[in-house]
py3Dmol code that shows the C-alpha trace and the ligand (Angstrom):
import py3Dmol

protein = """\
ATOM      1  CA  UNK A   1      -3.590  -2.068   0.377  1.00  0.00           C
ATOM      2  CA  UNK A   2      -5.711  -5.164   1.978  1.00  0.00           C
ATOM      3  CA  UNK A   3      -7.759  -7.307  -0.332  1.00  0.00           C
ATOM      4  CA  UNK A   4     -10.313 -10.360   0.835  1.00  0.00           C
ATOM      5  CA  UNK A   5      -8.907 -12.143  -2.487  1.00  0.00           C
ATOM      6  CA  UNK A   6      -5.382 -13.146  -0.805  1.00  0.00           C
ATOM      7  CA  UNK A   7      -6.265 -13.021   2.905  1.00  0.00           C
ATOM      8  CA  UNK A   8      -6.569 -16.961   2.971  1.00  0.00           C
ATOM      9  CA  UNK A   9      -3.488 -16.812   1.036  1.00  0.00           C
ATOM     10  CA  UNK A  10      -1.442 -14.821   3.343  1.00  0.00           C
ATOM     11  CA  UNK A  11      -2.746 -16.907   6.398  1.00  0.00           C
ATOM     12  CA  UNK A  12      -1.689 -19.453   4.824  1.00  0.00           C
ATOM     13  CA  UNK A  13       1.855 -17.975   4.170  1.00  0.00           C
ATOM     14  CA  UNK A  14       2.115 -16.368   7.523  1.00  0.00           C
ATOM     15  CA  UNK A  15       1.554 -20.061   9.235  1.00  0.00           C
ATOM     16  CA  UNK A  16       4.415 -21.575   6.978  1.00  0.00           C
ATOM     17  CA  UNK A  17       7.210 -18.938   6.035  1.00  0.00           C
ATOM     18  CA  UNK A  18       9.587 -16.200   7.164  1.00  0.00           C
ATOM     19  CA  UNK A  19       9.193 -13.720   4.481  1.00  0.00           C
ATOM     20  CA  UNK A  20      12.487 -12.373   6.041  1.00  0.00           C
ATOM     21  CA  UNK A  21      16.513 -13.744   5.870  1.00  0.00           C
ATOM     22  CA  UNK A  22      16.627 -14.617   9.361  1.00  0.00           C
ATOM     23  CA  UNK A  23      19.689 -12.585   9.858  1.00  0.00           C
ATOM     24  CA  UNK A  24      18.320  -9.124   9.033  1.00  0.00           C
ATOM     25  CA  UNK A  25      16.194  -7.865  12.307  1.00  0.00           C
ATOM     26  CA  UNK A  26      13.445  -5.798  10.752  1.00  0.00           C
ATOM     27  CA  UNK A  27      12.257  -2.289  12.196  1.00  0.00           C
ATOM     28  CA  UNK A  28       8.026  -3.005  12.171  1.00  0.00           C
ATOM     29  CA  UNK A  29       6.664   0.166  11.621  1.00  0.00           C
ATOM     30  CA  UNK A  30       2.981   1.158  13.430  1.00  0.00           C
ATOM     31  CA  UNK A  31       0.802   1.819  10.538  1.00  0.00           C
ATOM     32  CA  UNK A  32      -0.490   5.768  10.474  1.00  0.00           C
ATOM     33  CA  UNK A  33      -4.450   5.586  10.577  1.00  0.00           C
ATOM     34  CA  UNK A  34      -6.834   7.995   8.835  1.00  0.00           C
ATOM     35  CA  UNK A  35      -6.712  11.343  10.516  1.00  0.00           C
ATOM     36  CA  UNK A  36      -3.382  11.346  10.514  1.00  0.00           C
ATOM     37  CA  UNK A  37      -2.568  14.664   8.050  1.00  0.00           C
ATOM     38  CA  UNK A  38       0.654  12.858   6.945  1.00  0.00           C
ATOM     39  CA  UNK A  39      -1.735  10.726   4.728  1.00  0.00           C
ATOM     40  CA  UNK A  40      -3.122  13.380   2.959  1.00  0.00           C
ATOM     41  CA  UNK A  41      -0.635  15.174   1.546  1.00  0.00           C
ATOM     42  CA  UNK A  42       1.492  14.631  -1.190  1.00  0.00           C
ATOM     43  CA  UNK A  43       4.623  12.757  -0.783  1.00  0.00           C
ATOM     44  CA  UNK A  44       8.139  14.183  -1.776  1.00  0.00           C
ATOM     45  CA  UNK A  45      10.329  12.901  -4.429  1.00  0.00           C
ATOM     46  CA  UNK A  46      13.009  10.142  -3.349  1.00  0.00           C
ATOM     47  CA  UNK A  47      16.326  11.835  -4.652  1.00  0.00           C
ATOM     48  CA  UNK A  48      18.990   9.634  -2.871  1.00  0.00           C
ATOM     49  CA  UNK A  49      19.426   6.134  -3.508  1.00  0.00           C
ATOM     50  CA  UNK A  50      21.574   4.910  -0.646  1.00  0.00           C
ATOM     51  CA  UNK A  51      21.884   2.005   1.630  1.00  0.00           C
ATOM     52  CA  UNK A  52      19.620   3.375   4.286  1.00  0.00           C
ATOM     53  CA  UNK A  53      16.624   3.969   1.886  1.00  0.00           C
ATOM     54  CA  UNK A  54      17.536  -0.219   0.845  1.00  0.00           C
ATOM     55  CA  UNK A  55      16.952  -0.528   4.423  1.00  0.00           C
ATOM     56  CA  UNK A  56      13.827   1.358   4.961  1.00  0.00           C
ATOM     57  CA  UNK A  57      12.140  -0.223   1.867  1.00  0.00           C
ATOM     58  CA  UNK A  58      13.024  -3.660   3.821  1.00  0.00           C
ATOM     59  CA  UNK A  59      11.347  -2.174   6.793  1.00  0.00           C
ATOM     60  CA  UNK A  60       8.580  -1.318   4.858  1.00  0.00           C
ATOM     61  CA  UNK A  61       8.220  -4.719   3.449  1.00  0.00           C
ATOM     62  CA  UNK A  62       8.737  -6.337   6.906  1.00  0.00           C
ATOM     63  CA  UNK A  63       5.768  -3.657   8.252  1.00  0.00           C
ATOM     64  CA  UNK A  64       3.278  -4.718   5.541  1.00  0.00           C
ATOM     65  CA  UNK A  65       3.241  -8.723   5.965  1.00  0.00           C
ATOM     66  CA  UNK A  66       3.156  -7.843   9.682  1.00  0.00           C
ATOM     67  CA  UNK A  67      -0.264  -5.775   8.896  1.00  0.00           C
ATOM     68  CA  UNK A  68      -1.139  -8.695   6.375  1.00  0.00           C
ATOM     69  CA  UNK A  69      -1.246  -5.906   3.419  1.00  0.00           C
ATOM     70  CA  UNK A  70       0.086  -6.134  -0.004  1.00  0.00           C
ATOM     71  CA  UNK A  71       0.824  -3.210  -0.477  1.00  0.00           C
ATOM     72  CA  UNK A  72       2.473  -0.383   1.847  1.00  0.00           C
ATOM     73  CA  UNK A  73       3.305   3.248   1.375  1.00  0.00           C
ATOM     74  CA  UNK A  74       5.633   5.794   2.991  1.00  0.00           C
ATOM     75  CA  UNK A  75       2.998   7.993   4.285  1.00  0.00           C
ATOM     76  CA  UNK A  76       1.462   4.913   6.147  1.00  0.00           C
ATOM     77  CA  UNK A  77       4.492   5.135   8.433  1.00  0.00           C
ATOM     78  CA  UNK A  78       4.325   8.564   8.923  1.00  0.00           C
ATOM     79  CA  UNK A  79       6.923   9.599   5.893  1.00  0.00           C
ATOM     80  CA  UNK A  80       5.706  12.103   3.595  1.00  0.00           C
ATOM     81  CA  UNK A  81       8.074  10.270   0.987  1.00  0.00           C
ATOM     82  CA  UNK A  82       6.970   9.130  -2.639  1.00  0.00           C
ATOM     83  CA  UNK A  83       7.828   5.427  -2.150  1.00  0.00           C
ATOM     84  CA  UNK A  84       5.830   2.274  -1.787  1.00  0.00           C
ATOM     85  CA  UNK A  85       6.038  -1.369  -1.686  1.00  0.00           C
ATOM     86  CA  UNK A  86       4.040  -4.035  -3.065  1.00  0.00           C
ATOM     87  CA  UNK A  87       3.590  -7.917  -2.669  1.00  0.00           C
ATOM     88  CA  UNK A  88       0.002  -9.395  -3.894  1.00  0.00           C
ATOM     89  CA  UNK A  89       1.827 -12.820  -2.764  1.00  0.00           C
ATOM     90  CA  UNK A  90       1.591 -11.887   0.683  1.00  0.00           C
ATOM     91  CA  UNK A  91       5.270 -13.147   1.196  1.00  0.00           C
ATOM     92  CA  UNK A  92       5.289 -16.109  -0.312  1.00  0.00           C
ATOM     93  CA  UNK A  93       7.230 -15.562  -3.487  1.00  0.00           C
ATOM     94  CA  UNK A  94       9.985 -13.504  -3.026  1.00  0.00           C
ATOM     95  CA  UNK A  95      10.422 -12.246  -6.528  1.00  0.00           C
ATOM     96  CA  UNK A  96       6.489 -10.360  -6.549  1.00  0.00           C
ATOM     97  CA  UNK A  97       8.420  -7.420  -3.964  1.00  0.00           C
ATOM     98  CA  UNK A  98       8.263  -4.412  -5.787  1.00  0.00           C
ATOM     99  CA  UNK A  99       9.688  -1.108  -4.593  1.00  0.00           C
ATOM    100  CA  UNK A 100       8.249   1.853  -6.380  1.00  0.00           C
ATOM    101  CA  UNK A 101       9.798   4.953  -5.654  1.00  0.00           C
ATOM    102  CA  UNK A 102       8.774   7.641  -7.668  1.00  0.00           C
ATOM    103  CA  UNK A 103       6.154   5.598  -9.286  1.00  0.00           C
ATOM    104  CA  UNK A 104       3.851   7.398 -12.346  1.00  0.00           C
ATOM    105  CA  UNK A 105       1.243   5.333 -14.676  1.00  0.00           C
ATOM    106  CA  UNK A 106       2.176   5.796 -18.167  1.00  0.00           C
ATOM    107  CA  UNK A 107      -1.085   3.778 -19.682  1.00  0.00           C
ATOM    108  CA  UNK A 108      -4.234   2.605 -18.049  1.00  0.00           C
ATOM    109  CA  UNK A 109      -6.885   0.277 -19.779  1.00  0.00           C
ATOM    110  CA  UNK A 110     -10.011  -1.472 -18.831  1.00  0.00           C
ATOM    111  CA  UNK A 111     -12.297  -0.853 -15.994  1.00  0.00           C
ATOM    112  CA  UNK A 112     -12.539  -3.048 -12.657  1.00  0.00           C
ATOM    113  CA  UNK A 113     -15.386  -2.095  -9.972  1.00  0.00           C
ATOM    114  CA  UNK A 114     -14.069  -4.597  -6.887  1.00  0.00           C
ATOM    115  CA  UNK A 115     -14.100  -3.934  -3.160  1.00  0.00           C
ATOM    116  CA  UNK A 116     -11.082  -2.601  -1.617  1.00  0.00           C
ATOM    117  CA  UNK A 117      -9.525  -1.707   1.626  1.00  0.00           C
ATOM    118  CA  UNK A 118      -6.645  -0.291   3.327  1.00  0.00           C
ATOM    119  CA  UNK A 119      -4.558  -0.556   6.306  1.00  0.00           C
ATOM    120  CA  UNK A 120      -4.691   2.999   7.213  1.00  0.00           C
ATOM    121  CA  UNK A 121      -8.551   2.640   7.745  1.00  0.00           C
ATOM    122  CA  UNK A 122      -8.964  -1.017   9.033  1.00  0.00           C
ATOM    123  CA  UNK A 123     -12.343  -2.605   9.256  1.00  0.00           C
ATOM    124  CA  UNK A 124     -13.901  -0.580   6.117  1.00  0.00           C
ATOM    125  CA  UNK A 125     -14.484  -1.881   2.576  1.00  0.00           C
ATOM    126  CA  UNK A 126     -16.019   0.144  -0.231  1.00  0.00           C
ATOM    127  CA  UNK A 127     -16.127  -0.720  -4.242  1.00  0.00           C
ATOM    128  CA  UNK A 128     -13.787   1.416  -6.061  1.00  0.00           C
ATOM    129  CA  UNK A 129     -13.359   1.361 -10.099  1.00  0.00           C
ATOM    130  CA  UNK A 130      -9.663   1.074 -10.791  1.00  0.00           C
ATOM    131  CA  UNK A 131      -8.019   0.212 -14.488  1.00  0.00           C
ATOM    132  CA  UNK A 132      -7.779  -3.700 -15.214  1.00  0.00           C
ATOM    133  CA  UNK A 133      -4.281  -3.286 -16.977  1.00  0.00           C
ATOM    134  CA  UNK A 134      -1.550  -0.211 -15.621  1.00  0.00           C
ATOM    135  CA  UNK A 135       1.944   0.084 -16.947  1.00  0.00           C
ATOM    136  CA  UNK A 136       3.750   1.998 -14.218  1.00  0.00           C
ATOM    137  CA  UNK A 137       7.684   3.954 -14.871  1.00  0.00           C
ATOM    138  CA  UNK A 138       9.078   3.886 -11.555  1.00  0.00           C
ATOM    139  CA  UNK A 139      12.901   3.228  -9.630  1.00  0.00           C
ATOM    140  CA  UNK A 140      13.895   0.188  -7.533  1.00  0.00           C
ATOM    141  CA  UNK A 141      15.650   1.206  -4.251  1.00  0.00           C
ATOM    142  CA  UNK A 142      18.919   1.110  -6.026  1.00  0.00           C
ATOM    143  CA  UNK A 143      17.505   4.380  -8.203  1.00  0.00           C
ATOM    144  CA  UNK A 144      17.184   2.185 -11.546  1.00  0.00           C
ATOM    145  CA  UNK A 145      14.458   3.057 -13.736  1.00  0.00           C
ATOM    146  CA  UNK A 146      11.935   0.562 -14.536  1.00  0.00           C
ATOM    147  CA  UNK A 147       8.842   0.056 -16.090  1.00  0.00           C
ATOM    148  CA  UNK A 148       5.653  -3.248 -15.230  1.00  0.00           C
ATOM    149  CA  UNK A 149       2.714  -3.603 -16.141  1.00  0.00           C
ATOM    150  CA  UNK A 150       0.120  -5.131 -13.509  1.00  0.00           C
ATOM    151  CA  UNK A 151      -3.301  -6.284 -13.901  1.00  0.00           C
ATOM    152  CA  UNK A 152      -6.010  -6.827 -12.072  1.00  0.00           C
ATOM    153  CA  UNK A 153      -5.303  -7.474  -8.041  1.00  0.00           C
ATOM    154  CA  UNK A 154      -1.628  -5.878  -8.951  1.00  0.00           C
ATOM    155  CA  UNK A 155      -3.082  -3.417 -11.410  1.00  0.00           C
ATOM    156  CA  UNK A 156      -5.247  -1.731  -8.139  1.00  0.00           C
ATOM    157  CA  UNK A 157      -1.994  -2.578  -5.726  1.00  0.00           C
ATOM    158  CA  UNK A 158      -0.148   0.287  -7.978  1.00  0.00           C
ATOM    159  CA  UNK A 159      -3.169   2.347  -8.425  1.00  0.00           C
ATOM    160  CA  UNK A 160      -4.096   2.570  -4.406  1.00  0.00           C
ATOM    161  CA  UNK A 161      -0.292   3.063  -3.438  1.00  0.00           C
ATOM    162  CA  UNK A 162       0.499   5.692  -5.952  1.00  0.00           C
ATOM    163  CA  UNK A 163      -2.381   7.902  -4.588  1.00  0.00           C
ATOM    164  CA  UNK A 164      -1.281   7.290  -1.208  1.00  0.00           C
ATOM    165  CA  UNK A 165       1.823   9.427  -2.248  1.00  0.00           C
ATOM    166  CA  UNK A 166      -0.383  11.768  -3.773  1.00  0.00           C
ATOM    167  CA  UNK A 167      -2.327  11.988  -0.850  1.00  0.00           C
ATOM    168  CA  UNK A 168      -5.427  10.389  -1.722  1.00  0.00           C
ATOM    169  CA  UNK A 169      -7.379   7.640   0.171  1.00  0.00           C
ATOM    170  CA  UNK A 170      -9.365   4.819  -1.163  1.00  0.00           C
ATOM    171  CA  UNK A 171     -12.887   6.582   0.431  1.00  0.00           C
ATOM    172  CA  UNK A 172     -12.154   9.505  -2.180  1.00  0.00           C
ATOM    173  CA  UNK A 173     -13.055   7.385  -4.187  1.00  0.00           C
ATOM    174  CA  UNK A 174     -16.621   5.860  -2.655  1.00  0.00           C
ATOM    175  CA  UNK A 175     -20.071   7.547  -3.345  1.00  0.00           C
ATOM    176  CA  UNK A 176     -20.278  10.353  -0.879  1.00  0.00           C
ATOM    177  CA  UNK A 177     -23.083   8.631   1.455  1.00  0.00           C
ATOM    178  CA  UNK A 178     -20.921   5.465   1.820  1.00  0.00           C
ATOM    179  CA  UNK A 179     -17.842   7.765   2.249  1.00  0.00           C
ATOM    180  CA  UNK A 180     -19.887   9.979   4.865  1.00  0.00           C
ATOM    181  CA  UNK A 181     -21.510   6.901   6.457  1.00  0.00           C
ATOM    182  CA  UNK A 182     -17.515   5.434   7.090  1.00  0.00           C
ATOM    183  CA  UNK A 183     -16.075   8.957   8.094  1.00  0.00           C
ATOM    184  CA  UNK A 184     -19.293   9.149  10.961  1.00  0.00           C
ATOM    185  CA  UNK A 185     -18.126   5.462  12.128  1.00  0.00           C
ATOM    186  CA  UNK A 186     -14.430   6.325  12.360  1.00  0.00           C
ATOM    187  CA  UNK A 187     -15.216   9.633  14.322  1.00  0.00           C
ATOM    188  CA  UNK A 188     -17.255   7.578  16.723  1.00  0.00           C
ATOM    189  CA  UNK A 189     -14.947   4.984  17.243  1.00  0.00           C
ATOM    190  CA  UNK A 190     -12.138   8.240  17.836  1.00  0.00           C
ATOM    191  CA  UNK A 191     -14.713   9.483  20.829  1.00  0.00           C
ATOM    192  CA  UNK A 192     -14.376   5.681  22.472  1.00  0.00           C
ATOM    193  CA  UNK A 193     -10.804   5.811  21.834  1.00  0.00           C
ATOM    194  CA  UNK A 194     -10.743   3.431  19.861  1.00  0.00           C
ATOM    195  CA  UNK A 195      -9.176   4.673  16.811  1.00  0.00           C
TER     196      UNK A 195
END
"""
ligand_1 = """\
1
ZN
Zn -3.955 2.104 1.594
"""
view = py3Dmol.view(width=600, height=400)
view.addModel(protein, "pdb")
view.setStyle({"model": 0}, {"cartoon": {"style": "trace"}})
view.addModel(ligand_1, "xyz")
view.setStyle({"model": 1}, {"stick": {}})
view.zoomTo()
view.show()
């Protein structure tokens, strides 16, 4: 997930600090656009916890401050997989990375209409009501069960990345003109090539 609120924020980070430990060489992942079938369809369940999926949620993490995001999910790299990762620091404070694997929202509350975007469909924004306050139950990469609650900017974060594992884009969302009116402009830009 992309959001104008912490774009100054994350150029900001970006021009000061290595999100990373400078040992571990990250794999950047090319971020899966819209089109791609991968993103809509529903992820499947993480069942093994091992030191590879550690790694790929590092990848992941490493892949979304290289796309300035703050938030990342499997199917964005091309993994039909019910994992995300989330940061609404941008990097700058290493203890906002969450991994949610297996993530569900056990209570919503409140009603936020704010503009959103995502990396998968760069260069569109649309206004999409998401719940101010969301308790989520999900595991950490190490398969521990966990519960937060998020609200606002984070509160969206968890909302946007759990649909991407259930397949669901942000423009599902929109009104269908504005939805129709961004689908024309992406198929346009696919006939230049340039999507
Ligand atoms: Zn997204």
């Amino acid at each position: 997930m992309r959001d104008k609120l912490t774009r100054s924020e994350i150029a900001n980070a970006a021009g000061t600090e290595t999100p990373q430990a400078p040992s571990a060489a990250r794999k950047i992942y090319p971020i899966v656009k819209y089109g791609a079938a991968v993103l809509e369809k529903p992820g499947a369940p993480i069942k093994i916890f091992d030191a590879e999926l550690e790694q790929l949620t590092e990848d992941m993490f490493a892949s979304m401050y290289a796309a300035q995001g703050v938030g990342l999910a499997a199917p964005q790299i091309g993994l039909s997989l019910r994992i995300a990762v989330v940061d609404v620091t941008g990097g700058k404070n290493p203890e906002a990375r969450i991994v949610l694997a297996n993530p569900e929202v056990v209570h919503a509350e409140g009603e936020v209409r704010e503009e959103e975007g995502c990396l998968s469909i760069p260069g569109f924004r649309g206004y999409v009501l998401r719940p101010q306050f969301v308790t989520i139950k999900a595991q950490n990469a190490k398969g521990e069960t966990f519960e937060i609650r998020g609200e606002n900017l984070l509160a969206r974060a968890f909302c946007h990345e759990i649909d991407h594992l259930n397949g669901i884009l942000f423009l599902q969302h929109l009104s269908m003109l504005k939805r129709d009116l961004i689908k024309r402009k992406i198929k346009k830009l696919r006939k230049q090539g340039e999507w």
